[in-house]
C-alpha positions, 0 to 999 in steps of 0.5 A: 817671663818664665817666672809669671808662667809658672805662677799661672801653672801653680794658680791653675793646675791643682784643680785643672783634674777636677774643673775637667769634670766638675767645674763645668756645670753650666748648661742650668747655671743662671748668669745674672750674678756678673755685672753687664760690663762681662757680657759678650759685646766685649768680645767683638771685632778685635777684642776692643772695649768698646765705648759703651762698655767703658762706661758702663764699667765705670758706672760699676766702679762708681756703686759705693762699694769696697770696688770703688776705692781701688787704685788700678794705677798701682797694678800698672806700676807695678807692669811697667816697673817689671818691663822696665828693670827686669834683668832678661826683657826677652823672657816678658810676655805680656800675653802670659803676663796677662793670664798670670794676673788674671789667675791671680785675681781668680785665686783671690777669691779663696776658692779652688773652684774660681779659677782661670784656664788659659787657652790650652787648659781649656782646650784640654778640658773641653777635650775631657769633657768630649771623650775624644782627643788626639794621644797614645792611649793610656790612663797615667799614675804613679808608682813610688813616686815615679810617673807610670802607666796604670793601664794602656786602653783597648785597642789603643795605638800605646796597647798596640805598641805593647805598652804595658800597665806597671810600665814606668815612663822615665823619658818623654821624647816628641821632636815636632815639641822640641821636646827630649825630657826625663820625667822626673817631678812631672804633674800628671797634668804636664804629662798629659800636656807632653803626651798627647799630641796631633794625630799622626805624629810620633812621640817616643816613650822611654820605659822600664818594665821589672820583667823585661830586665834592668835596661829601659828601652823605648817606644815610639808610638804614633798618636790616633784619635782615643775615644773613652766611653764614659758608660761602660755595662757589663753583667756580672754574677755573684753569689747566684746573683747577676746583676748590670754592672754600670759603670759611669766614669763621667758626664760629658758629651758623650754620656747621653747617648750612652747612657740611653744605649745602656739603658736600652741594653739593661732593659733588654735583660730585665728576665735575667738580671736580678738587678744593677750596680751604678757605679760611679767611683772616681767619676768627677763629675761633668755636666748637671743636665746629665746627673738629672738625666740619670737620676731620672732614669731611677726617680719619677718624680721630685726634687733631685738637687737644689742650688741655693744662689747668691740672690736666690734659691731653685730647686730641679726636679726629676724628668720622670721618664724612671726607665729603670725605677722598678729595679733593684740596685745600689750605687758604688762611690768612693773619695774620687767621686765628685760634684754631678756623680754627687747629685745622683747618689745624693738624691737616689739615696734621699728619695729611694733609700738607695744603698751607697758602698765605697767611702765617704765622696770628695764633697764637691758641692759648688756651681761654676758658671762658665763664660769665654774670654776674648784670649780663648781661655775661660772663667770659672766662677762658683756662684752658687750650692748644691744642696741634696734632698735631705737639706744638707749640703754635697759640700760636706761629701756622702758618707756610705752605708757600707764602708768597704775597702778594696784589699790591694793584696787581692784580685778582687773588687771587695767593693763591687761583690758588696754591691752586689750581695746587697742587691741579693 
């Protein structure tokens, strides 16, 4: 059964980084795109189909359509042929069997987008969205291929411990996993998978740091909840310039409130501020209701975005509370900049003249509808586009109007100084 879990892994994971963020744009999707027979009666009591419900997906494979010819009786052949006259009967799952089909059903369609999460994936998904979940406290990355720690975050149980940015991670132990691995080709999603943990429990990290020798050694740390903030201000000064610098890493649960604390924040150093940098680097995106609740706070009136559906078109305007439309500002993307982070430098930049700098943004510009599963995994299916004020689709991601790179050789943020010269 190994075999299934890891084509399920294959199908799900490469879009599992941005389906945390962007995928999960439902609260304004509309669902009348899937056929009846998906609605929640069948998910009640034990997960049966109930009767009714048979026949109403009978009624739907009887439509003439390519649907309708399709055998299903070649799908459980090929089931009982692998319970059958598989080698190891042992190694079958028929839960895992299931998510694998269904991951392979949702990879048909040819969209990254269109996916199944398996319980657990879900779970860290919604986690991501949260901004709150049970692990040690560090944001991973690679350095020459090796998994390693980018930073540990601020008075997080991995900084308490002395975990280091730079550090590599070349052993992950945790004995309530039964987990005892190098890390040798891991995913990022898989070490997040093995990092995290319940609160309370101990997982013990194998690192090598340049400056500490050439003997690794390890660090146990026990895991706490990790609240990330996903909006951030701090005021910078530049060129006899000083300006709010917002950074916001994502829309989630959390955003809302700080977002509006933000806001309250900025508008308590209007005197002193001569303007603001929105910055939105490497943001992947999260819930659509939060990008037009952000560029409403800069737009008073008209449209923000326009979703353009398979049976029909909606556009969605500004609230009109523009909060901070009276102050100059200019926005920060770059290619990890995606789907609702899109929406607002899209439409501040078609309705205000907004200056973008960065580069160009990842162009993630589809909706997905959400809808639980029975299982407790989801489906996330694409079933309409994003299309910015101008007319022209997000799916062909934002060009800047000041292409700036940040310099690896140097401490300083070339791309934010950019910003804020321009607000100058």
């Amino acid at each position: 059964m190994k075999a299934f879990a890891t084509i399920s892994r294959l199908i799900v994971i490469p879009v599992l980084i941005l389906i945390a963020g962007s995928l999960l744009q439902y609260r304004y999707n509309v669902t009348q795109f899937y056929p009846d027979f998906l609605l929640p009666e069948t998910q009640q009591g034990s997960g049966d189909v109930s009767p009714g419900t048979v026949a109403r997906l009978l009624n739907y494979r009887s439509q003439p359509d390519s649907y309708s010819t399709i055998d299903f009786d070649v799908f459980w052949q090929a089931w009982e042929l692998i319970e059958r006259t598989y080698v190891d009967p042992s190694q079958l799952d028929a839960e895992i069997m299931v998510d694998g089909a269904i991951a392979g059903m949702a990879a048909a369609a040819g969209d990254p987008y269109t996916a199944y999460l398996p319980p657990e994936d879900k779970e860290r998904s919604a986690q991501d969205l949260a901004g709150s979940f049970y692990g040690v406290g560090i944001e991973l990355g690679y350095v020459d291929g090796v998994l390693a720690v980018v930073a540990p975050l601020d008075g997080t149980p991995a900084a308490q411990a002395g975990v280091q940015a730079g550090d590599l991670i070349l052993r992950v132990q945790d004995p309530a996993k039964d987990l005892d691995e190098q890390t040798t080709n891991w995913s990022l999603s898989y070490a997040v998978d093995k990092i995290r943990g319940p609160r309370n429990s101990e997982v013990v990290l194998t690192l090598f740091r340049d400056t500490n020798g050439q003997e690794p050694f390890e660090v146990p740390i026990v895991r706490d909840e990790i609240v990330v903030e996903s909006v951030v201000v701090n005021f910078e000064e530049h060129a006899d310039t000083r300006v709010a610098h917002v950074k916001l890493s994502r829309f989630g649960d959390r955003t809302e409130g700080e977002w509006d604390a933000a806001v309250a924040e900025i508008l308590s150093e209007r005197n002193n501020i001569d303007g603001i940098v929105l910055d939105m680097r490497n943001n992947p995106g999260g819930y659509f209701d939060g990008a037009i609740d952000v560029a409403s706070d800069f737009i008073a009136n008209g449209v923000v975005v326009s979703q353009a559906g398979r049976d029909s078109n909606q556009d969605f305007r500004s609230t009109g509370q523009a909060r901070l439309q009276a102050i100059p500002h200019s926005i920060l993307v770059n290619g990890g900049s995606a789907s609702a982070s899109e929406i607002v430098a899209g439409a501040m930049r078609d309705q205000l003249g907004s200056q973008l700098v960065g580069t160009k943004t990842f162009g993630k510009g589809s909706v997905q509808d959400r809808r639980e599963l029975p299982n407790g995994g989801a489906m996330h299916i694409t079933i309409a586009k994003w299309i910015m004020p101008s007319g022209v689709s997000i799916e062909e991601g934002i060009t800047v109007d000041e292409e700036v790179e940040n310099d690896p050789e140097t401490e300083e943020d070339e791309q934010l100084l950019r910003a804020i010269e321009l607000i100058q």
